[in-house]
C-alpha positions in Angstrom: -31.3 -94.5 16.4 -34.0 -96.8 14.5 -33.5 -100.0 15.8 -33.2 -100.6 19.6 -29.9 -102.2 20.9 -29.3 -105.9 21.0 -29.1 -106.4 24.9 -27.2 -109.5 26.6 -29.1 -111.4 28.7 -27.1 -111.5 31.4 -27.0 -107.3 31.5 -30.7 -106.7 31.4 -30.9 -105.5 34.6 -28.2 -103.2 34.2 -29.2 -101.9 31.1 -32.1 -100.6 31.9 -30.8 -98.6 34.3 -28.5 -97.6 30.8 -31.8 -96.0 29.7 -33.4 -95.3 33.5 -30.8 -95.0 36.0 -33.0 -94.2 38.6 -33.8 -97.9 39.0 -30.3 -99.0 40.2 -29.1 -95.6 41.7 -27.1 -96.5 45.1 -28.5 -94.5 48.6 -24.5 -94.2 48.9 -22.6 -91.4 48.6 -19.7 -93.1 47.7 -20.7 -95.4 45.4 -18.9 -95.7 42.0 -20.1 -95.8 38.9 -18.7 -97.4 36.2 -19.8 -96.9 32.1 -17.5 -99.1 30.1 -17.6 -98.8 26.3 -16.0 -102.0 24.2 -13.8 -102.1 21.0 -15.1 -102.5 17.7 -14.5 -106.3 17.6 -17.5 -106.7 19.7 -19.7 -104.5 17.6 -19.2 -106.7 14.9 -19.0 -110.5 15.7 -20.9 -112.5 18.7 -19.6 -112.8 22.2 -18.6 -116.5 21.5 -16.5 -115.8 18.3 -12.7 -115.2 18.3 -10.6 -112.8 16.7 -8.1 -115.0 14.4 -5.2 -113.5 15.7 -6.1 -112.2 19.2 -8.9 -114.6 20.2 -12.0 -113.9 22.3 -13.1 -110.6 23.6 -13.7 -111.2 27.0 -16.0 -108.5 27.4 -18.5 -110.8 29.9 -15.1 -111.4 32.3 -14.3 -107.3 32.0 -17.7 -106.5 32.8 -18.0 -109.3 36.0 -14.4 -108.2 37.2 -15.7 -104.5 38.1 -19.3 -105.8 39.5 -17.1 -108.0 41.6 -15.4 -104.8 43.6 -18.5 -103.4 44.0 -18.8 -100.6 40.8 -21.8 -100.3 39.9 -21.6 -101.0 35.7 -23.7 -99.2 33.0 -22.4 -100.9 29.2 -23.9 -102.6 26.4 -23.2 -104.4 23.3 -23.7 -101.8 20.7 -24.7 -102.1 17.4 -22.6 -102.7 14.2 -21.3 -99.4 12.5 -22.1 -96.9 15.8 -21.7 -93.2 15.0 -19.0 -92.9 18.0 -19.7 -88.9 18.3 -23.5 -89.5 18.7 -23.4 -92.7 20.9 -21.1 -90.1 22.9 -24.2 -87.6 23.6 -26.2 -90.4 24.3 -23.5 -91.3 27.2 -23.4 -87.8 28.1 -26.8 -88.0 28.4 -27.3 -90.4 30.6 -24.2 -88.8 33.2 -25.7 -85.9 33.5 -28.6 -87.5 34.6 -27.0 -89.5 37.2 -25.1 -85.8 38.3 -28.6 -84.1 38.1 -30.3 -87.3 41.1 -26.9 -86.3 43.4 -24.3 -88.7 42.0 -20.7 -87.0 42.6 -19.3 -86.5 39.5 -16.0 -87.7 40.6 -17.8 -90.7 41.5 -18.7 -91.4 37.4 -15.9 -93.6 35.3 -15.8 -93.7 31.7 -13.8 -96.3 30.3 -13.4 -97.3 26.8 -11.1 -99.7 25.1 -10.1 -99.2 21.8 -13.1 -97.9 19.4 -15.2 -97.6 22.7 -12.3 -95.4 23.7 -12.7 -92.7 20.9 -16.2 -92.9 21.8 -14.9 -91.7 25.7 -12.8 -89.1 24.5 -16.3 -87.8 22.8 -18.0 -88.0 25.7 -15.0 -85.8 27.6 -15.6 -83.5 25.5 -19.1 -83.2 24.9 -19.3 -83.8 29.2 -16.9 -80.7 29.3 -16.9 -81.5 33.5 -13.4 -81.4 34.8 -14.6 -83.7 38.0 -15.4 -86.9 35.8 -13.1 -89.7 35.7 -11.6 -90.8 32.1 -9.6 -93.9 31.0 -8.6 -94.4 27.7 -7.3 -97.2 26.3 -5.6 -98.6 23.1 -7.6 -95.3 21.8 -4.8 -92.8 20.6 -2.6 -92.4 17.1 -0.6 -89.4 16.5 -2.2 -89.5 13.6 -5.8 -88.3 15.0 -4.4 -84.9 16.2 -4.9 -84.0 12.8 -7.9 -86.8 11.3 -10.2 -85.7 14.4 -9.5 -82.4 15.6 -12.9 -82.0 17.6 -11.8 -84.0 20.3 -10.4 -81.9 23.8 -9.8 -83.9 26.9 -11.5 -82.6 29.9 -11.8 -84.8 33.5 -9.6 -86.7 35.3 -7.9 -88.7 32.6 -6.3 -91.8 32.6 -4.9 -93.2 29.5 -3.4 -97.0 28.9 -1.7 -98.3 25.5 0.6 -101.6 25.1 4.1 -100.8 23.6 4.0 -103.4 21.0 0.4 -102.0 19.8 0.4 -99.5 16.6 -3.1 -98.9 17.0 -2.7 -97.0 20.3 0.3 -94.7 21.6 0.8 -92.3 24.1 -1.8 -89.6 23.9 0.2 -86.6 25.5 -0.2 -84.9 22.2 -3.7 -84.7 22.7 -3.1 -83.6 26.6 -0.9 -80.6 25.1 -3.6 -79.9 22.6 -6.9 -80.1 24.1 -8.5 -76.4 25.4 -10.5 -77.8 27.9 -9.9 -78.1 31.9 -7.8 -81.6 32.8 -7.4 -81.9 36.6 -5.5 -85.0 36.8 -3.3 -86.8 33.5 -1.3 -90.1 34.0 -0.2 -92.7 31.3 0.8 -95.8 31.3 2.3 -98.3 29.1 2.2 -101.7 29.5 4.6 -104.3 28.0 3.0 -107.3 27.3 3.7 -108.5 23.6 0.3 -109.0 22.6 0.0 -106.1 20.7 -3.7 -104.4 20.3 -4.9 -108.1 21.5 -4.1 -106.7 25.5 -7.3 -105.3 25.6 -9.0 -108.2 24.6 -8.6 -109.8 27.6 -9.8 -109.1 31.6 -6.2 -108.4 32.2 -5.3 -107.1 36.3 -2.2 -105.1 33.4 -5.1 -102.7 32.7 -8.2 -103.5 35.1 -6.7 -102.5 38.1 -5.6 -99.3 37.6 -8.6 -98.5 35.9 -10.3 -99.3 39.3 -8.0 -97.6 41.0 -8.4 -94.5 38.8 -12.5 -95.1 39.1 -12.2 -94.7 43.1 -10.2 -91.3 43.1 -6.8 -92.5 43.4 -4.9 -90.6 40.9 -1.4 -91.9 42.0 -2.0 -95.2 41.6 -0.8 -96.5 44.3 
């Protein structure tokens, strides 16, 4: 890319070890990490500015709740009009990295709501490691099975969509579809009426499984 990133302050730390991860590697052998990719909203607008009909993106409070039981975060505030396919290998990048300095990959979360969710199903498949963790959220129209056909799940994959939301359904198509290794699928679908807006906010709906996904537990219990 050209330009370099627009960084939030608050991240800084964090972010560099987006770009070095040696600097914030844990000595623990079971600490998870946790790269969580945003929706498009944010690409577009600052932090402090609403959506008209679904309000702020409370990417800050999504961000905080994961540091607060103990993930270690990688993110940032990407740039308007991101390539999602090459941001992907840029993700991949950096994972492989962290796999190459002894990091389990079952240990690695990708998350991604919404656009930032396509741009995880990129990285699943570019990763191609059946070990990583996946979740996917708001990030799946019947519609793509056919408009992106490059796209093959592979990981642990965990995928999350709101019943009232048009923009993301169940993704089991895509399960049936994809040729690559899938070790663990579960869906869920949440009911909360606030259509693609549920992902906006630092909701326990979709947070806590996510977390609970991130530290192997594939039942969810």
């Amino acid at each position: 890319m050209k330009k370099p990133f627009r960084l939030i302050p608050f991240l800084l730390l964090t972010l560099s070890c987006f770009f070095g991860f040696s600097q914030t590697q844990s000595n623990n052998p079971n600490q998870a990490y946790v790269f969580f990719l945003h929706n498009k909203f944010i690409e577009e607008h600052d932090l402090n500015e609403a959506h008209p009909e679904y309000g702020k993106a409370e990417y800050n409070e999504i961000i905080n709740s994961f540091k607060a039981d103990n993930f270690i975060v990688f993110s940032e505030k990407r740039k308007k009009n991101t390539n999602a396919a090459r941001y992907a290998k840029k993700v991949v990048k950096q994972i492989n990295k962290l796999i190459k300095e002894g990091v389990k990959p079952n240990k690695i979360t990708v998350i991604g709501t919404s656009m930032g969710g396509y741009i995880a199903q990129y990285v699943s498949t570019y990763l191609a490691n059946p070990e990583v963790n996946f979740v996917f959220i708001g990030s799946f129209r019947d519609i793509d099975i056919e408009e992106i056909p490059d796209i093959n799940f592979c990981g642990n994959i965990l995928t999350i969509y709101e019943k009232s939301d048009v923009l993301g359904v169940s993704a089991i198509k895509r399960k049936e579809t994809s040729k690559l290794k899938v070790n663990h699928f579960k869906e869920i679908e949440l009911n909360t009426g606030l259509k693609h807006g549920f992902l906006f906010k630092a909701s326990d709906g979709w947070i806590v499984p996510c977390k609970k996904w991130a530290n192997g537990n594939y039942e969810l219990n």
